[in-house]
C-alpha positions as CSV (number, residue, x, y, z in Angstrom):
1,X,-6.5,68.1,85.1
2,X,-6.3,70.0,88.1
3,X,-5.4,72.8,90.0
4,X,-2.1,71.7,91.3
5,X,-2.9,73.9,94.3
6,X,-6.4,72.2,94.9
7,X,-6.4,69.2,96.3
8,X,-8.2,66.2,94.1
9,X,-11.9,66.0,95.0
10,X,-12.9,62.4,96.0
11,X,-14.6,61.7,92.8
12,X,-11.3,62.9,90.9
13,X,-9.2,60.7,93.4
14,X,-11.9,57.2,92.6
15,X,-11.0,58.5,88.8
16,X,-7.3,58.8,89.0
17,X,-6.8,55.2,91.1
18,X,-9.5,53.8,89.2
19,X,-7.6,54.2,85.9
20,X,-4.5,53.6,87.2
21,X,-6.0,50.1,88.8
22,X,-7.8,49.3,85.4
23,X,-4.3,49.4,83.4
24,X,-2.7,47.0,85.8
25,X,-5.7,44.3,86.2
26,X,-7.8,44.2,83.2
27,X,-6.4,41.6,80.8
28,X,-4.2,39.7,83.3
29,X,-4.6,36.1,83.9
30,X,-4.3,34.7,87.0
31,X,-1.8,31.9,87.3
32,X,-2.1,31.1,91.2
33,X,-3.6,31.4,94.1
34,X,-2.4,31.1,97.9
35,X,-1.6,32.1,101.2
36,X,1.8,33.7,102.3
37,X,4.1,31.7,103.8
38,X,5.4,32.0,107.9
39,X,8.3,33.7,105.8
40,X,6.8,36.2,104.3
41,X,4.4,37.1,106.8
42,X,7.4,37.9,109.2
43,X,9.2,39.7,106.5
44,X,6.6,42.1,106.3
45,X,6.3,42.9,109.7
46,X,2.7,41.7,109.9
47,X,0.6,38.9,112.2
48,X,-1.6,37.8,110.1
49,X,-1.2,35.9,106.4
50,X,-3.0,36.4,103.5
51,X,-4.1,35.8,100.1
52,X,-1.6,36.3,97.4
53,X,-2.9,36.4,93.6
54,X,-0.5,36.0,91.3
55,X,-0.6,36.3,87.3
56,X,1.4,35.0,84.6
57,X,2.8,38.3,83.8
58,X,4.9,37.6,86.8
59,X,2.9,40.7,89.0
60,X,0.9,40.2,92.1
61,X,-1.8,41.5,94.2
62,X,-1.9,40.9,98.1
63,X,-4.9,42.9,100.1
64,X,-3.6,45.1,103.1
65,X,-5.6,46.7,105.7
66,X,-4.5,50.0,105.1
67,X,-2.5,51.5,102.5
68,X,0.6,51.9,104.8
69,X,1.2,48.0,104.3
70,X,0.7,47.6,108.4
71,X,-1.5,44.0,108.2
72,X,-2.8,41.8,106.0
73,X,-6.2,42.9,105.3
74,X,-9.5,40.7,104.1
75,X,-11.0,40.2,100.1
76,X,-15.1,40.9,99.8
77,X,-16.4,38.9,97.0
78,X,-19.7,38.5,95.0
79,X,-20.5,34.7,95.5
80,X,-23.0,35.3,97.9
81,X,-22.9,32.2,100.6
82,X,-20.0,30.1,98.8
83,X,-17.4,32.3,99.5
84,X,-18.3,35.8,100.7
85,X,-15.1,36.8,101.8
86,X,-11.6,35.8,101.9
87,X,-10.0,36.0,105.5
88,X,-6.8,36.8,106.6
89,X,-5.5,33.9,108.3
């Protein structure tokens, strides 16, 4: 734990999301996969759509270029050539 008066070092701050990220993801499964709809994207203010994952516990994930919410933002992945990244549209 920390000094409340110190602020969290960036290691502490990787720790703290980290876990928190863990808890929600590990152990979901996803049940689809897709784009936001002209709908949504207008809804949330932004210009570009993007991927939405969503999991059979009903919750969903949806990449954002900052953590304001202020545009979609792009997934890096690990397949190499197949699929290296997936845009924002």
């Amino acid at each position: 734990m920390t000094d409340q008066n110190r602020p969290m070092t960036s290691a502490e701050l990787r720790g703290h999301w980290g876990n928190l990220a863990s808890n929600f993801l590990v152990g979901k499964t996803i049940r689809r996969v897709r784009y936001l709809n002209d709908e949504e994207v207008i809804d949330l203010g932004w210009t570009r759509s993007n991927v939405v994952i969503e999991f059979t516990d009903g919750h969903w994930v949806v990449p954002m270029c900052d953590y304001e919410g202020n545009d979609a933002g792009t997934l890096w992945t690990s397949s190499g050539s197949e699929l290296n990244v997936i845009p924002n549209v």
